[in-house]
N, C-alpha and C positions, 0 to 999 in steps of 0.2 A: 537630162538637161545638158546643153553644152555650152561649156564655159568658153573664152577667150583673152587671154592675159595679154595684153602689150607691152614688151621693155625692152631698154637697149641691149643687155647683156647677161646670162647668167656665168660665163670667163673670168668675169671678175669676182671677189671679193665685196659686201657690201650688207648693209643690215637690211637695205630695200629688198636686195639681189635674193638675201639668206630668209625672210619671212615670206616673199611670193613664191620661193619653193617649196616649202613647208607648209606653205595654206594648199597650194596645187597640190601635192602628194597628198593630201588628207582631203580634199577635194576627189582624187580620182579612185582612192583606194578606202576609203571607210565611207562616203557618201554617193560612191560611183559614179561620179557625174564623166560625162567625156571633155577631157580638160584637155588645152592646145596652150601654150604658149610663142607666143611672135615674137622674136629675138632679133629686131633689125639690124644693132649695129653687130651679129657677133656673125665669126666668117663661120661655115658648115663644119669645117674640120679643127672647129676651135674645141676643147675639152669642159665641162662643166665646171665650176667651182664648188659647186653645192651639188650633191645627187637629186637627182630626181626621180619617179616613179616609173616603172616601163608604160605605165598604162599611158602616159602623157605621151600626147605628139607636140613636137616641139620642132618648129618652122622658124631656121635663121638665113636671112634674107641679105647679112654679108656687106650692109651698108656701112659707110666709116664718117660717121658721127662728125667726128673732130680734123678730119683731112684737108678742109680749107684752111684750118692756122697754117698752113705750111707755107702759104702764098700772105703777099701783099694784097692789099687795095691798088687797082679794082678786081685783080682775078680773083681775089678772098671772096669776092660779093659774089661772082658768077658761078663760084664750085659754091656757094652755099643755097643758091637757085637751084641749080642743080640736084644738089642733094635733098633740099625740100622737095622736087618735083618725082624724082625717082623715088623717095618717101612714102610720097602721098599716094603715088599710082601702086604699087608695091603691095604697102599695109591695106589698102580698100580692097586691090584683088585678091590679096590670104584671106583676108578676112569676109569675104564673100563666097570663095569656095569651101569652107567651114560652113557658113552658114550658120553662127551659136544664134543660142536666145537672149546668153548675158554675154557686154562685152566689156572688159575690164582694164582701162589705163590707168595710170600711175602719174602726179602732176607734171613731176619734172621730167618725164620720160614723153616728151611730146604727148600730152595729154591734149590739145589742141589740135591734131592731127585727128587722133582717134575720136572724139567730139563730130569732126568733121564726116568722118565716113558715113555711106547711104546704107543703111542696110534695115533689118526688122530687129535689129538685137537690142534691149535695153540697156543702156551703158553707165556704169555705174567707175567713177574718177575716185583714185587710192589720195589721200592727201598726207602723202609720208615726212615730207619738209612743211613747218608751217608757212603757212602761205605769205604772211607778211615780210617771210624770210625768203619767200623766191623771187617777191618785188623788189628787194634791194640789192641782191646778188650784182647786179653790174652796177651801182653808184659808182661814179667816179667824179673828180673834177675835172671834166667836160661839160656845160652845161648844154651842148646842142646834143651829145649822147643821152646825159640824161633824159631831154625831153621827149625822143623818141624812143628810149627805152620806155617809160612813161604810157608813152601812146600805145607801144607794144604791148604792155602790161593790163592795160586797159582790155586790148582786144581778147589777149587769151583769156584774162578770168571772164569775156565775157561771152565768151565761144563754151569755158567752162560748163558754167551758170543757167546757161539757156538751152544748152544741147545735151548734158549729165543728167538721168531721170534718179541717179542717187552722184551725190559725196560723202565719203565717208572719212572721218578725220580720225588719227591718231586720241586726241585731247578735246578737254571742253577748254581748252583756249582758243586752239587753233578751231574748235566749231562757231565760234561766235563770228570768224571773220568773213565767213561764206553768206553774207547776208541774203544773198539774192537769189540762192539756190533755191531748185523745186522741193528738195528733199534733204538734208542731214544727218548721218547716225555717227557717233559714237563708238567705235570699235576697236579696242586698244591689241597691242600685238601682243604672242603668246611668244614663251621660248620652249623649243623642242631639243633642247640640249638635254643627254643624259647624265646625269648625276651621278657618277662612280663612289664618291668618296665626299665627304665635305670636309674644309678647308680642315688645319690645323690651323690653331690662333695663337700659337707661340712662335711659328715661321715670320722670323723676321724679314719679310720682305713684300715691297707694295706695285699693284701691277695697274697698270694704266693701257686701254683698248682702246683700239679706232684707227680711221686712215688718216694719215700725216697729210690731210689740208686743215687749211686756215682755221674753216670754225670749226676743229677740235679743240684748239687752244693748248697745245701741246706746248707752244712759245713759252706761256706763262704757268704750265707745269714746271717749265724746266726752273722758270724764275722762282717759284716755290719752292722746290729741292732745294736751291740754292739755301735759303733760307733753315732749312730741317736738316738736312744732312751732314754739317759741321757738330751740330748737338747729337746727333745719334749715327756716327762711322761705322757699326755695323747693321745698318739697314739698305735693304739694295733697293733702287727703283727699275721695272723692266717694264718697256715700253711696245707693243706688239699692235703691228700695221704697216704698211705701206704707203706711199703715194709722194707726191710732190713735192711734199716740205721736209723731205728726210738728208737733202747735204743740208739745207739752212740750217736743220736740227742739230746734225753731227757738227758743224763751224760753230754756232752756238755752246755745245757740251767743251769741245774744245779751247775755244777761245775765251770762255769762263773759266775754265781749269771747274767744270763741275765733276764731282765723283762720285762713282755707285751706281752709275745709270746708265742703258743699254738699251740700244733701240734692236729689240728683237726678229722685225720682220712680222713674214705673216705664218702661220700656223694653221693645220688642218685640226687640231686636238687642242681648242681653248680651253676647253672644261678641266682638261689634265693641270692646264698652267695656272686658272683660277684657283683650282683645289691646293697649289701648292703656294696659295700669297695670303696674307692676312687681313689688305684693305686693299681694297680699288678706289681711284681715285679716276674721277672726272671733270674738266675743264673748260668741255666746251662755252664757246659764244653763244648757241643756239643747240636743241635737241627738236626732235619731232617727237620721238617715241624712243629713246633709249634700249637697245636687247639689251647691250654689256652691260646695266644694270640689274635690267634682269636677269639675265644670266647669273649674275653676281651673286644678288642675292639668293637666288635659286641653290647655289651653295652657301649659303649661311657665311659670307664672307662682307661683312660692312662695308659700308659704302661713303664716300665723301663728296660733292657735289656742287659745283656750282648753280646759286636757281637761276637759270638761265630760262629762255623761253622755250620750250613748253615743257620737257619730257621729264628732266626728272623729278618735279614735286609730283610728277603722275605716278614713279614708284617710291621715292624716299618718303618714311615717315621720320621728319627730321627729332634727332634726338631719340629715339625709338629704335629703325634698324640703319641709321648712320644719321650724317651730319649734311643738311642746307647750308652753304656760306653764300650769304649777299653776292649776287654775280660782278666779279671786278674785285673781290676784295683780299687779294693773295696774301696780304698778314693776318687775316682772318683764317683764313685758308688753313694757314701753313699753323696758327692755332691748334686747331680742330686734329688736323695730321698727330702732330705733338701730343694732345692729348689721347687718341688713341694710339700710338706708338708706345706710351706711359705706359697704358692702363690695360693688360689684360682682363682682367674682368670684365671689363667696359667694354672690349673685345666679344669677350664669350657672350654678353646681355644680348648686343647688337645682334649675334651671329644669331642666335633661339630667337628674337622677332624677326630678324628679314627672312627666315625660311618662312616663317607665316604667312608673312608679307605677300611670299613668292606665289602661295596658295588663290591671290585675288585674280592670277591671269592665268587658270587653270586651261591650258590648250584645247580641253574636249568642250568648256564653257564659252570660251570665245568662238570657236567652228561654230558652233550650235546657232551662234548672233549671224555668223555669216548665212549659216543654209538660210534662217528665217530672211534676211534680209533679201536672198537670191531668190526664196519661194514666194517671198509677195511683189517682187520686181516681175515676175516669171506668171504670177496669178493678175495681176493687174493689166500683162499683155493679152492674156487668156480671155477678160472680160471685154477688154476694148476686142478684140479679134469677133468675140462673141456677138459683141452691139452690132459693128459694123454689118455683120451679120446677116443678122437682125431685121436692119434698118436697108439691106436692099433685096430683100425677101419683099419686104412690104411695098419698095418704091416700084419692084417687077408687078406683086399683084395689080396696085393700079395702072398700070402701065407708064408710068414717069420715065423707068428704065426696063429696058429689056437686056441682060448677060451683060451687064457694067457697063452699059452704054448707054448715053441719052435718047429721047424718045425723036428728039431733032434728028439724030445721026441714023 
């Protein structure tokens, strides 16, 4: 069977980036399917950030995403013409000379694009970000933006919706919002992190993962710390990611005089740096599917979370292997923190159920939901191929058609 993956980049760092590599390598090397990846925005002699499998061919097409912010209105409008047009003609011809049978987007990786393509591959949309969370991403107060954001939003999910023969979502939150799909499953993400060691739960110190945008909510970590850190001076906070909001963050640590906390960058060996914290702490606005918790608890390292929509009541069992705070409620928060900073014991309970925990997103059990899902996408083309068949076998016998052509021509 051959697969095809569309996304902008594996160069970078990212939990999209880091679980479509990992389904792909176990894709081409335990179920040997012939798996491609389409890398539009990453240049040829860019470096992977994540390994990949030798078996995988992997086609990057060198385009740059984000090159019209560099210009004003109107040339911004015209490099982004541009860039959808070389896109679109680009990805349909990779993806044509492959020729798969499954074809695989991602929503916010131009999944609208790949919806679009002419081809025979059954195409099946990753829904990594909840979806109600990619319709508000541009709010602002503009309301003539809004409204055409709006209309835009309209037309992808509905490009989505009608042209995806599956979506598959992270959550049964995020499954309910796809009302108008043909298809919906359920498929939550595994982590393929190795496990060296599990945490010590006397390491006094708390680590906090993900890239420094907005909805991390990294802002109101920091305004937490604030909070904890005067009561317990020897606790450190280490904060590990990259991205955008990393001077905001350092002006902020600064300009509050906060202490104990270190924005670490990014790291090829998290497992090493989880095994050596005692709680992980999360704050996003929004999750799709959280790994760093999983990951987390995968090392028996508790967890603290905001319920934010969707991802982490999908792994926290609150009070069990860590703590739910009301999303928004950073004295709550900063609670919860307090009391396991207390309490090792409390520590150690958590640590012995979230490895349990960790057991519900067994890697060989989740793949196993994809093949099936890929083998009756793949058997269902099989049948209609079949019919078709079929049915001009019979319209030649009478002679309606003769060789796919009408009996007029």
């Amino acid at each position: 069977m051959k697969i095809v993956y569309v996304i902008a980049s594996l160069a970078t760092p990212g939990g999209t980036e880091r679980i479509v590599s990992e389904k792909a390598n176990y894709l081409a090397d335990v179920f040997g399917y012939d798996v491609s990846i389409i890398c539009y925005g990453q240049r040829k002699d860019a470096s992977n950030f994540y390994l990949i499998s030798k078996k995988i061919n992997q086609i990057c097409l060198g385009l740059q995403p984000y090159f019209q912010y560099q210009y004003k209105y109107p040339k911004r409008l015209l490099e982004k013409c541009t860039f959808r047009s070389r896109l679109r003609s680009m990805l349909s011809s990779a993806v044509k000379e492959i020729d798969p049978d499954l074809l695989i987007g991602i929503t916010h990786f131009r999944a609208d694009f790949v919806c679009a393509i002419n081809c025979k591959a059954k195409i099946i949309i990753e829904s990594h970000i909840p979806r109600i969370f990619i319709e508000s991403t541009a709010e602002n107060n503009h309301s003539r933006i809004n409204f055409y954001k709006r209309l835009y939003d309209m037309k992808f999910f509905h490009s989505i919706e009608k042209n995806a023969d599956a979506i598959v979502t992270l959550t049964e939150s995020d499954y309910q919002q796809w009302t108008k799909a043909k298809r919906i499953e359920i498929i939550p993400n595994f982590s393929n992190i190795d496990v060296h060691q599990l945490y010590d739960y006397k390491i006094k110190r708390v680590i906090a993962i993900g890239r420094l945008f907005k909805e991390k909510g990294f802002d109101r970590l920091l305004d937490i710390w604030k909070l904890v850190n005067n009561k317990y001076p020897d606790w450190q906070l280490d904060i590990f990611g990259d991205g955008v909001m990393k001077e905001e963050l350092e002006l902020k640590i600064k300009s509050e005089n906060i202490t104990n906390v270190t924005l670490r960058g990014t790291t090829n060996n998290i497992g090493k740096e989880i095994s050596n914290s005692s709680i992980c702490v999360a704050t996003s606005y929004y999750e799709g599917f959280s790994l760093v918790l999983l990951e987390t608890i995968k090392h028996g390292v508790p967890c603290i979370a905001f319920d934010c929509p969707y991802g982490p009541r999908t792994i926290i069992e609150d009070r069990k292997c860590g703590f739910l705070v009301e999303n928004g409620n950073k004295p709550l928060f900063a609670e919860r923190l307090c009391t396991l900073m207390e309490d090792e014991q409390l520590r150690l309970q958590f640590s012995k159920a979230s490895i349990e925990r960790s057991k519900v997103f067994d890697k060989d059990t989740i793949m196993l939901q994809w093949k099936n899902l890929f083998e009756s996408c793949n058997r269902e083309e099989t049948l209609h191929l079949s019919a078709k068949s079929q049915l001009l076998k019979k319209l030649n016998h009478f002679g309606i058609i003769q060789f796919g052509k009408s009996k007029a021509n």
